[in-house]
N, C-alpha and C positions, 0 to 999 in steps of 0.2 A: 417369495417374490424376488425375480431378477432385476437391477437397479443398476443406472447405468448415469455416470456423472462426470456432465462435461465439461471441458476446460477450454473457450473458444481458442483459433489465434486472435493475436494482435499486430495484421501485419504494418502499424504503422512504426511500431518500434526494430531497433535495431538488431535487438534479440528477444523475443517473445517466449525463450524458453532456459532464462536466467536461473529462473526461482520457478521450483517446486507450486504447483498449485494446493498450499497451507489448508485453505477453506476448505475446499473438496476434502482433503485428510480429515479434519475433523468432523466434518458430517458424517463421513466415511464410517466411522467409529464408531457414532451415533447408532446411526443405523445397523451395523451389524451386531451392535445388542441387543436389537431389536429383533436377529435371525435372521436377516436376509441375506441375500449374496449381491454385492457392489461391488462394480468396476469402475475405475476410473477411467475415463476416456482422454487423453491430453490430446490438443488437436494443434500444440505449439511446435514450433522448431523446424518449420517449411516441408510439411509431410504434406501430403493431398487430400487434403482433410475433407474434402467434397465426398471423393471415394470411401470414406472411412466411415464417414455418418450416414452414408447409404448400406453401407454391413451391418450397420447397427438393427440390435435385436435387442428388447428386453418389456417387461412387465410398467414400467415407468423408468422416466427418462430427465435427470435436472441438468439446467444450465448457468454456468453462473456469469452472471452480467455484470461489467464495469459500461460506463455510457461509450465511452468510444467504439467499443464493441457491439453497440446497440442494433447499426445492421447486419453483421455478422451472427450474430444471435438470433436472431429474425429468420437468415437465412438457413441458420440450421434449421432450427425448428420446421421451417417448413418442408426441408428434405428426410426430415426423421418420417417412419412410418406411422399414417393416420390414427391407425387404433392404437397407436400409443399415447398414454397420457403424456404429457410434460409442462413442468415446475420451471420457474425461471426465481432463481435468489440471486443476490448479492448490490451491489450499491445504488444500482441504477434504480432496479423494480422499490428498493427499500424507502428511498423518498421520492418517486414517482412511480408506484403500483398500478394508478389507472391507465397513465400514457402507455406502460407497458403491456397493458391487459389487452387496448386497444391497437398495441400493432405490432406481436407477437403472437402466432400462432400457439397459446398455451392454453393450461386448461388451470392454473393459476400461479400463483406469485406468491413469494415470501418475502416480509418484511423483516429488518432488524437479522440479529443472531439466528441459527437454524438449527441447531443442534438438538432442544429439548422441541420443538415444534415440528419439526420435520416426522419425528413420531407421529404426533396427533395427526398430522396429515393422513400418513401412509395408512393407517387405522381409516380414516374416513374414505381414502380411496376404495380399501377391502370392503367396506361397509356399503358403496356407493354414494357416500353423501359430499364428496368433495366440495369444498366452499373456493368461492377465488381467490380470497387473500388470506392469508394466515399471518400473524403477526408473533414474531421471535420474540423481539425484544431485548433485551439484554439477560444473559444467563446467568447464574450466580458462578461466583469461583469454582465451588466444590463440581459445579455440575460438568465444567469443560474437560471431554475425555482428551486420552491422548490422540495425536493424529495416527490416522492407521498407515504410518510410513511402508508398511510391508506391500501396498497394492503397487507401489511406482518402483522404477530403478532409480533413486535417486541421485544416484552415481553420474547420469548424465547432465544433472543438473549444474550447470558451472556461477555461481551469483560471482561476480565481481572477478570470472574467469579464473575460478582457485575450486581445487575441489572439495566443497563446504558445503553446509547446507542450514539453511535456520531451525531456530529455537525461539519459542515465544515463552514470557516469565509473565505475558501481564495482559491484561483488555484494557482500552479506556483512555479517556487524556481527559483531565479533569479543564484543560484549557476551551479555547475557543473564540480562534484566529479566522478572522473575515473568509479564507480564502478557503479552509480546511470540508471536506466531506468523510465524515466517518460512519460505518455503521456498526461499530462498540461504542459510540455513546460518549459522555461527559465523565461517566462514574469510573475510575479508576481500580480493575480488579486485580489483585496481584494471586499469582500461583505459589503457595508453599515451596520454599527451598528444596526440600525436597523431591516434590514433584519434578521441580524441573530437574535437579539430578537425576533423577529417574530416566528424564528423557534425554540427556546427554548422555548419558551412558548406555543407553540405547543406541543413538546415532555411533558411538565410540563402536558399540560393538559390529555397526555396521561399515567399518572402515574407513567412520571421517575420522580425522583428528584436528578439523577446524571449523571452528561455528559460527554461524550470523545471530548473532541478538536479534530479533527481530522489531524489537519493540521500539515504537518512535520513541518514547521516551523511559530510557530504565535507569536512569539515574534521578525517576522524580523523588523516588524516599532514600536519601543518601545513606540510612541508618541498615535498611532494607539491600540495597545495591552493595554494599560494605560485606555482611553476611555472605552475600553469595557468590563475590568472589573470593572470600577466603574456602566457600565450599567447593569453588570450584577448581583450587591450586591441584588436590593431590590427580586432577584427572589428567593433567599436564596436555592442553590441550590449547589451541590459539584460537582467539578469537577476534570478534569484531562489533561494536558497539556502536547504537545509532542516541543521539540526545540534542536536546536544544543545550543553550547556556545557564539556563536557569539558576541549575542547582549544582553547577561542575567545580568542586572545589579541588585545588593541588591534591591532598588527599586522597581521593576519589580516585585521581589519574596514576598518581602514583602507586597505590596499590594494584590497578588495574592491568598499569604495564608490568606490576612484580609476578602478576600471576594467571600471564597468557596472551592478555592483549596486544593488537599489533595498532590497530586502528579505532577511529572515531569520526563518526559521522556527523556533522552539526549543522541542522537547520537555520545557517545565519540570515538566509533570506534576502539582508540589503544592506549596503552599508550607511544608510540612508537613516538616524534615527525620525525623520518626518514618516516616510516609509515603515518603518514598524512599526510606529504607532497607528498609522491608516489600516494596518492589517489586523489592529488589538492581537498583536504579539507578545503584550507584557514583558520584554527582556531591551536590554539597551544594548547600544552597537560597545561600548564598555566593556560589556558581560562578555559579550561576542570575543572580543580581543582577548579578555583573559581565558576563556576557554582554549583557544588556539593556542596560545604562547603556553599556558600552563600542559597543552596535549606534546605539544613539539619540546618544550622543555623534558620531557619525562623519558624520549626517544619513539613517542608514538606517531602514526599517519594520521595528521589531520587534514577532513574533508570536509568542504564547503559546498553546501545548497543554495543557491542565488536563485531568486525570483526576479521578472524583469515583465513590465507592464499591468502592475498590480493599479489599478486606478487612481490618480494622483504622482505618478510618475513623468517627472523632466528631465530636461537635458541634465540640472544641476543634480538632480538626485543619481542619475548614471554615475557621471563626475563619483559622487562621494562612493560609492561601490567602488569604482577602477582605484578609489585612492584606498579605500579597505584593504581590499585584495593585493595594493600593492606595499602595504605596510605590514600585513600578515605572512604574508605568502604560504596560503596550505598551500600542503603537498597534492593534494586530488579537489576537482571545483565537478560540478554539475548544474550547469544552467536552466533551469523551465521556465515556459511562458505562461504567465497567468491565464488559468481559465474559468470561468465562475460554474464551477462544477454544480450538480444539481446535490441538495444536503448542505450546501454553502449559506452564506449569510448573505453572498455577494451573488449567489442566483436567485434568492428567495424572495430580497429587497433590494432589486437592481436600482430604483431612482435614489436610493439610501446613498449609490458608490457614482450614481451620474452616469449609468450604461445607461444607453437610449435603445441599445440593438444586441439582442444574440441570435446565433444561428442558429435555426432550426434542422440541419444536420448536425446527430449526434456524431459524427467521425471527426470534425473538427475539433472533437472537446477533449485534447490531448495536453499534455503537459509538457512532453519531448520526445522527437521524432529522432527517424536516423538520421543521422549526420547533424542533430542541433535542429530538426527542421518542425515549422507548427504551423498550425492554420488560425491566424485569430479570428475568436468567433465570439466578438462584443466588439464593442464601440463607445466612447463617450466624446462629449465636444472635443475634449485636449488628446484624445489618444482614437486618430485613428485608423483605420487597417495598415495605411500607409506609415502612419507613425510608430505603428506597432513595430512593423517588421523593419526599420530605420533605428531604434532603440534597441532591439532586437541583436539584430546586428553592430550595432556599436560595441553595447555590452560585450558579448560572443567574441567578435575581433578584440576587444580589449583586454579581455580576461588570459585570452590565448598568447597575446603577446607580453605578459605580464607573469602569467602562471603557467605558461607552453603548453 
């Protein structure tokens, strides 16, 4: 069976073809142990993707869905050809399956992980008995193959403008922050040390020599994160780590930067502690500070993830971020606007956060656009559209004239 998996664009961002499409990779893999022949289709990086999905020829056909993408997705599907079957996975279909059943030309959906399900499917296509929803789940460590890096050039692929490319060590965040949508789940699965050397020295030998951690959080078992960067010294390679404040001790940083690290990414969110706790972020703006100082004391790139109209947001909680920001001073910020994404806590129980209103266009449900730009799509008494983008904007101007 020829299998054919698609990566939509996103043209509301500024580069839609940063990062490698990871997910596809690993189904990818799945499936070809299964004997088939899978292409990847990438339809990012301002190609004419219309023409391209009109070329398109294969035995069955998936697509993976993020919501913002949800009519772009739509649109493909309907220009793929009729007697082809097609699959839609990934975050949107995972916790809303029927809205997608309902207005995407597919012939079903997968929930959760897709790696060991994605089989059972393809089995039941051959058989004729295809169901509409298949549910993934979460898969065990042992089962997650490698991604099949060999089907993409990943060399085109620029994250953070450097020529790198990610690595994933882990599934899962055992947390569970008002705003968050995942579809790896609560259960925290970590890859053997191994393994993941495995797959750096894979990428090594595909002529990266700098890596993206990919994991929101790889510093949650410090005993765990310790290991692997002493396994990772002799590859003498640079990388780049993403973490909340948790669990970031001087330690941690310091061996980090002895052995490759350049940067660290930290979900500080707000400088606001009223604000982090309305998000049940479990970390204090405290933590937050000693992460940064302890990242920039060691000579590493500290970056800051700021959230702005998380519900419960005022002028005075702005204020306390601009004073954050300018007592810390990282070196790289990245501003998004709260969206109550679907899998959230804050779409699931909107009167819980005091939204009275979201948009029923999914293209607004973005986090950040180019140039900083976003569409709000909620409302509550104290925050609204106009307020949003008046807060918005304060933050954004402030941050800039404070962190350039």
């Amino acid at each position: 069976m020829e299998i054919k998996l698609i990566n939509p664009p996103s043209p509301y961002l500024a580069n839609d073809a940063a990062y490698p499409p990871m997910g596809l990779m690993y189904l990818a893999s799945s499936i070809i142990r299964q004997g088939h022949i899978v292409e990847i289709v990438d339809l990012t990086g301002g190609i004419d993707w219309k023409t391209e999905v009109l070329r398109l020829e294969a035995d069955l056909s998936g697509i993976s869905c993020v919501t913002p993408n949800f009519n772009i997705v739509a649109e493909i599907a309907d220009l793929l050809p009729q007697e082809t079957p097609v699959i839609i996975g990934g975050v949107h279909p995972t916790f809303l399956p029927d809205n997608t059943l309902e207005n995407i030309s597919c012939d079903a959906v997968v929930m959760g992980e897709g790696e060991i399900v994605i089989q059972e499917l393809i089995r039941d296509l051959e058989q004729g008995c295809l169901k509409k929803i298949y549910h993934g789940g979460l898969i065990p460590v042992d089962s997650i193959p490698k991604p099949a890096r060999h089907l993409l050039d990943l060399h085109k692929y620029k994250p953070g403008g450097e020529d790198a490319t990610p690595v994933y060590t882990s599934r899962g965040c055992p947390y569970n922050c008002n705003f968050c949508s995942k579809t790896t789940g609560r259960t925290y699965r970590a890859l053997p040390i191994s393994r993941v050397i495995e797959e750096i020295e894979e990428v090594v030998s595909m002529g990266f020599r700098r890596i993206v951690f990919g994991d929101d959080n790889i510093i949650i078992n410090p005993k765990r994160v310790k290991n692997l960067l002493k396994a990772v010294k002799p590859l003498d390679i640079e990388f780049r780590l993403n973490q909340d404040a948790r669990y970031v001790k001087d330690d941690v940083v310091a061996l980090a930067a002895d052995v490759g690290c350049t940067e660290i990414s930290y979900g500080i969110e707000h400088g606001s502690q009223k604000m982090l706790d309305l998000m049940n972020k479990r970390t204090t703006v405290e933590a937050n500070k000693k992460a940064i100082s302890a990242t920039r004391k060691h000579g590493l790139i500290a970056k800051a993830y700021f959230i702005v109209n998380f519900p419960g947001e005022t002028d005075e909680t702005i204020k306390e971020t601009l004073r954050f920001a300018a007592e810390m001073m990282p070196d790289k910020w990245l501003l998004s606007a709260f969206v109550p994404l679907p899998g959230s806590d804050t779409f699931h129980n909107p009167a819980k956060y005091g939204i009275d209103w979201m948009s029923h266009n999914w293209e607004d449900y973005y986090l950040v656009g180019k140039d900083g730009s976003f569409a709000p799509c909620f409302t509550t008494k104290e925050l609204s559209i106009e307020r949003q983008i008046y807060f918005k904007d304060i933050l954004s101007e402030g941050l800039k004239e404070i962190l350039g």
